[in-house]
Every structure is written in structure tokens, then in C-alpha cells.
C-alpha positions, 0 to 999 in steps of 0.5 A: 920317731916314725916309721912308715909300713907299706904292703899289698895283698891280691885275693880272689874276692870281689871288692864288695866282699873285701870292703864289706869285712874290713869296714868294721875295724872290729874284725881286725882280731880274726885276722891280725895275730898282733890284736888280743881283742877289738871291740866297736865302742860305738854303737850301730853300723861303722861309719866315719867317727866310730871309735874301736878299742884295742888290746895289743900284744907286746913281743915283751909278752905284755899287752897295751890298749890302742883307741881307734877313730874312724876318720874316713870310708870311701865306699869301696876305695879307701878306709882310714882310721887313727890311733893313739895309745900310750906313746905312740899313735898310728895313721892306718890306710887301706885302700881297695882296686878291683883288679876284676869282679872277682879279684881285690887288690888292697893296700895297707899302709900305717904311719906309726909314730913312737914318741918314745923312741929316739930316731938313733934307734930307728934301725933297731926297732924297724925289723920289728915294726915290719915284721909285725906289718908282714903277719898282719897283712898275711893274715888278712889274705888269709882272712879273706880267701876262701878255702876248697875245703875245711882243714883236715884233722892232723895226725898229732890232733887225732892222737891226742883225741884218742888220749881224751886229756891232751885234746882237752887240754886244747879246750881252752884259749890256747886251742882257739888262739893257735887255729890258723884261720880265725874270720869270718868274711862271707856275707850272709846277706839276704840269709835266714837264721833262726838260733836259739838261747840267744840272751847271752854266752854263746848264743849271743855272741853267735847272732852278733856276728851273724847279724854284722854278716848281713843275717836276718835272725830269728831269736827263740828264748824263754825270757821276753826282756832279756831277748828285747836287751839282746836284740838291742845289744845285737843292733849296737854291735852289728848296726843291723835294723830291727826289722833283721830281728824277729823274737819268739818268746818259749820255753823250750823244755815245754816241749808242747809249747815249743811244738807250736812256737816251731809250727808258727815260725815255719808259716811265718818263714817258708825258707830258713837257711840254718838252724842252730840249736844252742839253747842248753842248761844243766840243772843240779836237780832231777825235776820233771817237765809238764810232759813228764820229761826229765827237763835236762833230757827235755831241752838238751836234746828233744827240743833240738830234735823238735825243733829240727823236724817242725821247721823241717819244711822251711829247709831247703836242700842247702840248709844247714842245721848246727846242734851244740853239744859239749866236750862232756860227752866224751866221758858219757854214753847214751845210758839207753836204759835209764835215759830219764835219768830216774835211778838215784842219786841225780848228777846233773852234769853226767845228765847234760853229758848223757843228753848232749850225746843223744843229741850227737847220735841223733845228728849222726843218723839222721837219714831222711834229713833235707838239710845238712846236720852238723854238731859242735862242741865250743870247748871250755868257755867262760859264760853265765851258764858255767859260772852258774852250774859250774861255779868251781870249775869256772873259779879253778879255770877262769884265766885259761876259758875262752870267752863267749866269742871263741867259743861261738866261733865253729858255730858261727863258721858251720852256719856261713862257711862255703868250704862246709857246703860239702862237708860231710853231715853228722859230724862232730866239730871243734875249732872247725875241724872234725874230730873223733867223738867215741873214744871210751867204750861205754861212749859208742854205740850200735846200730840197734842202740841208735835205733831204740834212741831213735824210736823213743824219740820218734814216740815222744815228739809224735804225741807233741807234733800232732 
């Protein structure tokens, strides 16, 4: 049998833009709610024999998997790819026309054809067919219009913030899966990203999109060879050159060494558009850095501060800080009179916890700060850090954790969304909305507790800076 579907859409984006994002099949997860997962198989940039794979969702609740094959672009005018799956194969066109500069009209037309189904049945399946047409298509005009504003927290969301345990619950896939926008569409060309902890999880899922988005990177790490094998992974996904991707080889809970690392990047770069300090680790045991910092405290929130302040005169007054933090600081407060952490026994996660607060309280009360500071927490994700501190958690929750690219998302939306550009700084994010961060008593904090943080800090990174 085939059957043949047909839609248009009409947004308010250049065609440039439209064309830009949709020329990489890979995107068609963030915007069409019948694809689990898309993935380029080939290596490097898009072009005509690029082959992607699939996982598709059933209305049985199963999933299938579809190969793509790039057969055709015609810049700016046409796209057309074919599929082929168990039974069934696809012919998919989107063709572009600017209405304006400033407004695309695209149609999308998929040939399918269903070697399993007998033509008698073609009424029975066709409702089916176009239905799923008509939420891809949706879905795509809302992947590529840009909001006024970030979406509002809801009533029912801020309730179950309050109560800890429902909100948690939302920690997982099932939150990313139910946000109502998912794509990354804005270009981020001509743009400076400096991100740390890079080489894999997190980070590494964040510089690939970043790096198809058009972003030339700065990679900071503490291993040479795993930040080469990240640079080569970033290439094959976004198919950007090696001039896009500048490395810088530190460990960043030797806070003197970061100091000079930071001191030379900004000489190198006299404008950088965002920061995202994602590097992060929980260690089981209480050891001490060279500077006589506790190494969780060392790099989960004095390097991030470090960094923040050095690179400061590369900042323009639209740059964007993005800090990492995690849900654990929910269950934790700043413990300003043991911040070292030195009375026994040790407990690594309350130590990154404790330490991932800071670094919100800091991010809350940074006055005096030329660029926008956000926070975000990725939820539960399933990366190499977890699997290695959290080895029970990970095993206990494996099937419902993110993978790295839902977890990087809000971080990635914060470094390139216009809708952020006047949001209000100092927040706490997750799944790009705002959410309450102190619900606990022992988690909020004073005026007079920010500013003995504040100073202990200020102390420690002047020695370092200077």
C-alpha cells in the first residue's frame, strides 16, 4: 500500500535559518514526537549520501528502527531523503520558499510505502498515518518559532518543587520527554563558547550541539588525549573544522594552574559569548589539592568561580554564564561552618551537594557581574560520572535516567536561546523553566551567610589571581 502525506507550515524565520536546521535529519528528534532517537551515522557535515538512523515509536507502545539516506539538498529549496525499514520505506520532501526575508513557508510531503498492509486496509490505517503527519509537522513549527519568553513555571510544577519527591520524580526521561519544546534552532554562528569538562557525559553532548549550531569552542579538560578524541567526536557529529575547536590541556581542582589557563585564554580571545562550567566530580574520599582546598569544593565551585572572574574581560555585557549544578542541593545547605568539609566521616555526595549549593549562592548574588549568570541542574542522567561514583544508583535507575543529550539540553538552550537574553540572572533552571531551589530549612540562606561565602571565597581566589 501507499499512502501519500502532504502539509505545510508558514513561520516567522529566514530561510536561511529553517534550511540551516532541518539539513541535518539528525534534528528531527527535537521536533517530531514520533522519533525516540536520530542519530547521523555518517561522519562530518550533512551532505547528499548521509545516512541517519531512526528509532521510531509505535502506537502499539513498541519501537522500530528506520534508515535514512541523504539523496538530495538543494540549498535553500529542497531536502530529500529515503527510508527503509522492516516492511516499509519512506520517500521524505521538504521543500522551502521565502515568503520574505523574514518568513518561510515549507512543505513537507512523505510517500510511505507499507509492503505489509493490504490496499482493502488503507481506510483503517490512514487516519493513523495523517495524524502522525499532523504532529510532525506541528511540531516543527514549534521547533523553529521563537518564543517572546521562556515558558513559566506552572502551578502544578511549583507544588511539586515544594514537596521535593514529585519534582524528583520528573528527574528522569519521562521530564525531558513531556517538555513541550525540545530544538535547538538558533544558529550560533560567528559565537564563542568556552565549556568545560568536555570528553564525555554532559559536556560532551553540549559542545556537539553547540558545535552544529555553528560555535567555535573552547575545550578546557585535564586529559590531552580524551579532549583530542572529543574534538574528533565533535567534528564527526557536527561536521565543523578543526580551526572551530581550540583545546586547553588543565586540571581544574589545581585552582593556580586554572588561574593561568584562564589568564591566557582571555589574551587569547578579547570576546567570549558564553561560559559554561560543567566540569564536575564527586569523589568518595576527602583529599586535599596543593592549595590545601578539599578537591570536591576545589572544582565544583571555586574553579567555576575562578573561571568566571579571569575570563571576565573577555565578557561583553550580552554574554552568558551557564554553571551546572545538581538536583542534590536540594537535600543540602552551604554548611558555612565546616565548608572543607573536615569533620569526620567524609560523605562524598553530601560534599558535591554542599558544593554545587555554593556555587548556586554565588550565581544568585553575583552583583558587579558584566554577563548573565544562570544555574542549571540536568536532572538524573546516565553518564560515565555517575556510573562511576554512583554505581547503585546508576544500576537501581538505569532504564528511567536521561541520556547525556536530554541532560545537556537546558544547558545548551541557556548558551544560545534569544527568549534568555532577558531573563532574569541567578536562577536555577531545569527543563528550561525556573524552578524553586530552597525548599528545606537548612537549604536557605542569609544575607549575612552569602556574605561570609562571598568573603571566603573573594580570599582564596585573590591569593590564586594575583
Amino acid at each position: 500500500m501507499i499512502q501519500t502525506l502532504e502539509e505545510h507550515i508558514t513561520v516567522k524565520r529566514p530561510i536561511a535559518d529553517c534550511f540551516a536546521y532541518l539539513r541535518d535529519f539528525a534534528t528531527i528528534e527535537q521536533w517530531d514526537p514520533a522519533v525516540l532517537r536520530a542519530r547521523k551515522l555518517s561522519p562530518g557535515s550533512a551532505e547528499i549520501g548521509s545516512e541517519y538512523q531512526l528509532v521510531l515509536k509505535l502506537p502499539s507502545g513498541q519501537s522500530t528502527v528506520m534508515l535514512y539516506t541523504q539523496i538530495d539538498i538543494d540549498e535553500q529549496r529542497q531536502l530529500v531523503l529515503r527510508g527503509v525499514g522492516r516492511n516499509f520505506s519512506a520517500l521524505d520532501t521538504l521543500n522551502f520558499k521565502a515568503l520574505d526575508p523574514y518568513t518561510t513557508e515549507i512543505h513537507y510531503c512523505a510517500e510511505l510505502h507499507l509492503d505489509w498492509l493490504p490496499s482493502p486496509f488503507a481506510w483503517f490505517i490512514s487516519p493513523l498515518l495523517k495524524r502522525i503527519g499532523k504532529n510532525a509537522i506541528c511540531g516543527l513549527q514549534n521547533a523553529l518559532e521563537i518564543p517572546a519568553a521562556p515558558a513559566a513555571l506552572g502551578f502544578k510544577d511549583a507544588i511539586a518543587d515544594r514537596l521535593i519527591l514529585p519534582a524528583a520524580l520528573n528527574f528522569g526521561r519521562r521530564g525531558y520527554l513531556t517538555q513541550a519544546r525540545k530544538s535547538h534552532s538558533t544558529r550560533a554562528d560567528g559565537k564563542v563558547i568556552a565549556i568545560t569538562g568536555p570528553t564525555a557525559g554532559l559536556g560532551l553532548s553540549a559542545a556537539c550541539e553547540l558545535a552544529r549550531l555553528g560555535a567555535s569552542l573552547i575545550l578546557i579538560g585535564r586529559d590531552k588525549a580524551r579532549l583530542d578524541q572529543a574534538a574528533k567526536t565533535i567534528q564527526d557529529f557536527s561536521g565543523c573544522t578543526s580551526n572551530a575547536l581550540h583545546i586547553y590541556n588543565t586540571d581544574l581542582s589545581k585552582l593556580k594552574n586554572t588561574a593561568t589557563t584562564a589568564k591566557q585564554i582571555s589574551a587569547n580571545y578579547p570576546r567570549i559569548d558564553v561560559l559554561i562550567n560543567n566540569a564536575g566530580a564527586l569523589f568518595a574520599e576527602r583529599q586535599i589539592t596543593e592549595e590545601g582546598i578539599e578537591r570536591s569544593l576545589a572544582l565544583n565551585f571555586l574553579a567555576p568561580l575562578l573561571l568566571t572572574k579571569a575570563l571576565s574581560p573577555s565578557f561583553t555585557q550580552h554574554s552568558r554564564v551557564v554553571n551546572v549544578v545538581s538536583g542534590g542541593l536540594y537535600l543540602q545547605g552551604l554548611a558555612l561552618d565546616d565548608l572543607q568539609y573536615c569533620k569526620p566521616p567524609f560523605d562524598g555526595s553530601k560534599a558535591y551537594a554542599r558544593a554545587k549549593r555554593a556555587l548556586l549562592t554565588m550565581s544568585q548574588h553575583s552583583e558587579g557581574q558584566l554577563a548573565n549568570i544562570h544555574t542549571m541542574h540536568p536532572g538524573w542522567a546516565a553518564t560515565p560520572g555517575v556510573a562511576k561514583s554512583l554505581p547503585a544508583f546508576n544500576k537501581a535507575m538505569h532504564r528511567y535516567l536521561r541520556d547525556s543529550r536530554m541532560g545537556a539540553d537546558t544547558m545548551v538552550w541557556l548558551a544560545t536561546a534569544p527568549e534568555v537574553e532577558h531573563a532574569p540572572s541567578g536562577q536555577l533552571w531545569f527543563d528550561r523553566r525556573i524552578h524553586t531551589d530552597a525548599v528545606l530549612p537548612n537549604t536557605t540562606s542569609s544575607a549575612q551567610d552569602r556574605q561570609k561565602l562571598r568573603d571566603w571565597s573573594e580570599q582564596i581566589l585573590s591569593k590564586l589571581m594575583f
